[in-house]
C-alpha positions in Angstrom: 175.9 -83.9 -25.5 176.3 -84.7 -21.9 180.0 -84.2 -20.8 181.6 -88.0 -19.1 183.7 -85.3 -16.8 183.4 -83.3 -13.8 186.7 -81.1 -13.4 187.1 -80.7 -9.2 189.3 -77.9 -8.3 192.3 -78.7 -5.1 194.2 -76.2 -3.4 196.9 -76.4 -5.3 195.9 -73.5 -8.6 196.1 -75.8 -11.6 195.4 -79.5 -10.0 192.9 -81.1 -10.6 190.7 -84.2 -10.2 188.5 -85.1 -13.4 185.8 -87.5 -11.9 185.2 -89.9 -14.7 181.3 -90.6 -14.9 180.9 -93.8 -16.3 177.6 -95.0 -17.4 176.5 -98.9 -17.0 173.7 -101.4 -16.6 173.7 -105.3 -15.3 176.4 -106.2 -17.8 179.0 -103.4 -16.9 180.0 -99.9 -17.6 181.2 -97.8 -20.1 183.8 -94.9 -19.2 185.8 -92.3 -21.3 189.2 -92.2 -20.2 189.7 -88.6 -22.2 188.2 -86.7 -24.8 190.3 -83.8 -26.3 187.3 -81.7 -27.1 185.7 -81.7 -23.5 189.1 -81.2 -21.6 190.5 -78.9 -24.1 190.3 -76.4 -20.9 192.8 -78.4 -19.2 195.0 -78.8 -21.8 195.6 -75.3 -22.6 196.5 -75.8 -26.5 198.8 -79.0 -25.9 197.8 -82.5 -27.0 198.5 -86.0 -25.7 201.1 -86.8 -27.4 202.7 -90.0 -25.5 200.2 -92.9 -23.3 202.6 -95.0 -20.9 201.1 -98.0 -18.5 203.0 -99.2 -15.1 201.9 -102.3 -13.0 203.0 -102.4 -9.8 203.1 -105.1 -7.9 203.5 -105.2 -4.3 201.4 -103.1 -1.5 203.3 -100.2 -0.1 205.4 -99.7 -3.3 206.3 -96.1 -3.9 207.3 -95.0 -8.0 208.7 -91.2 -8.1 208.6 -88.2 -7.6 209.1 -87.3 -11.2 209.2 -84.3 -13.6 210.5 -82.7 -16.6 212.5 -79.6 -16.8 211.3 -77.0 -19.4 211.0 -76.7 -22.4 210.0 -80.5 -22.0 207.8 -80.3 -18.9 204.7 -82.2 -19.5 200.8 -82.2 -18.3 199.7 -85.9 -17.1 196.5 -87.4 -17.2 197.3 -90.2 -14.5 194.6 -92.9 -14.0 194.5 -95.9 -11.7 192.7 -98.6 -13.6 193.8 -102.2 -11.8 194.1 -101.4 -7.9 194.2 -98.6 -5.9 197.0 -96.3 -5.2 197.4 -92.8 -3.1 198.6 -90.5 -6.0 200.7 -87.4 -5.2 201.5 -83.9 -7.1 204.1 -81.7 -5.7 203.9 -77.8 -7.0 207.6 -76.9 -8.0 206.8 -73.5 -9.6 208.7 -71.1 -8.7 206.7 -67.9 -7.4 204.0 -69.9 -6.4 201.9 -69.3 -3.7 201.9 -73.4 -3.2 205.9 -73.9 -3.5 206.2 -77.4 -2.6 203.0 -78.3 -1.2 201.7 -81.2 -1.7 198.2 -83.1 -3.0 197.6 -86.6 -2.5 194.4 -88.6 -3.9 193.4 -91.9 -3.3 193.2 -93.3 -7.4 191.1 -96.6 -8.1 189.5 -98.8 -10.6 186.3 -98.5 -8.6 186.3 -94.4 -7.7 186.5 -93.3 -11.3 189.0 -90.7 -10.6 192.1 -88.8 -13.0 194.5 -86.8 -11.7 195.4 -83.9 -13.9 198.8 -82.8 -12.9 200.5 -79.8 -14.9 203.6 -78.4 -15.9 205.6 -77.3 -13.6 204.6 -79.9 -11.0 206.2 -83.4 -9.5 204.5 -86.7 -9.5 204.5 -90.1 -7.5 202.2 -92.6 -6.1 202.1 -95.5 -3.4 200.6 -98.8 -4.1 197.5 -99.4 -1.5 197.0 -102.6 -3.2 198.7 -105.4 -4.8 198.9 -105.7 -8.6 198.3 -101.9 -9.7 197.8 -100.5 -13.2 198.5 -97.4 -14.2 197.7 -95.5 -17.2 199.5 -92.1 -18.1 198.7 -89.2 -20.9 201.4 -86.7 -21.6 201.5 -83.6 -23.3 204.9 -84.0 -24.1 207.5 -87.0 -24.9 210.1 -88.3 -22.8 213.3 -86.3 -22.5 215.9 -88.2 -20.5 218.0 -85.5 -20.1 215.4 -83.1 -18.8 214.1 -85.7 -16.6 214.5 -85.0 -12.6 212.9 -86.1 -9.3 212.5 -85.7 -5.8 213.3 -87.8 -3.3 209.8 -88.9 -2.1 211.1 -89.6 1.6 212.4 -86.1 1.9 211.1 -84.6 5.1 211.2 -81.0 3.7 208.1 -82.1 1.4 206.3 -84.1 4.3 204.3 -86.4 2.6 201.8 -89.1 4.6 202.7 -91.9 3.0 199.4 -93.8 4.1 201.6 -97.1 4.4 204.5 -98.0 5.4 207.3 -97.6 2.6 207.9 -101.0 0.4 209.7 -101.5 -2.9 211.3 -98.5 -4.3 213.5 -97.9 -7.4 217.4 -97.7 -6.9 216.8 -94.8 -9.4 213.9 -93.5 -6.6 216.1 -94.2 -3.7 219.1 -92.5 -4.8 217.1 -88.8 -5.6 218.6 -86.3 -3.5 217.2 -84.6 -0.5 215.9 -80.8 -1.3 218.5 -77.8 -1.1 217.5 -74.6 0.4 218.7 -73.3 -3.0 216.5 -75.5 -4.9 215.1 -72.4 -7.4 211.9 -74.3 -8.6 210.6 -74.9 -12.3 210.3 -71.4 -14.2 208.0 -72.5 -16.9 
């Protein structure tokens, strides 16, 4: 069986990009979103056990920078599927050679792309276009109270925001700027 994935390695260990390879003729395309068995790899014995869906609907919003502490931390399988959006993991392991670097990737309904972001890692994305969809796979359920962000403005993390900053959450808004003491995830 042919595989519908490529797996592309970033420089941040455990990041990746699955490149979706959808197959089509005049009418369309097909295109598997995920299969279990072919990204088992990437899973490393979890399963998807929650599928959320955001729409976004003005240019230049920004939505995070989220995460769960352990022992709820979570991979995601995020997928633009309406739009295009610049997508952006943040490594918050602690020990890491990549502490707090960043990886953005531009995420569209027309580039195929997934960005497979694991445990131990923070997660936001700005809207490049109006009307966004988002889907979202999770290896673990929401836990409120182990749910924490960063504050995706922080000039610590540096990110370049390819726009301008729109909407933002008052939740979003209000995450605090990084501490020097800020110990990272131990997973």
């Amino acid at each position: 069986m042919n595989s519908r994935f490529e797996i592309v390695e970033t420089a941040l260990d455990r990041l990746k990009i699955l490149q979706r390879l959808p197959t089509g003729d005049e009418r369309g395309f097909f295109e598997r979103l995920y299969c279990e068995s072919e990204l088992a790899e990437l899973l490393a014995g979890r399963h998807i056990v929650q599928v959320n869906r955001t729409i976004t609907a003005r240019q230049g919003s920004v939505r995070g920078l989220h995460f769960q502490w352990p022992p709820h931390a979570e991979t995601k399988f995020v997928a633009c599927v309406r739009g295009e959006v610049f997508d952006v993991a943040i490594d918050l392991r602690q020990g890491s050679s990549t502490f707090l670097k960043w990886h953005g990737e531009v995420l569209s309904d027309s580039n195929h792309r997934t960005m497979v972001i694991p445990e131990g890692f923070a997660h936001g994305f700005q809207t490049l276009s109006d009307d966004c969809e988002m889907l979202y796979l999770h290896t673990a359920s929401y836990h409120p109270e182990s749910e924490d962000g960063l504050n995706a403005l922080d000039p610590a993390l540096a990110i370049d925001w390819p726009l301008g900053i729109g909407e933002r959450s008052a939740r979003d808004t209000a995450l605090p700027l990084l501490a020097s003491t800020f110990p990272g995830v131990v997973l």
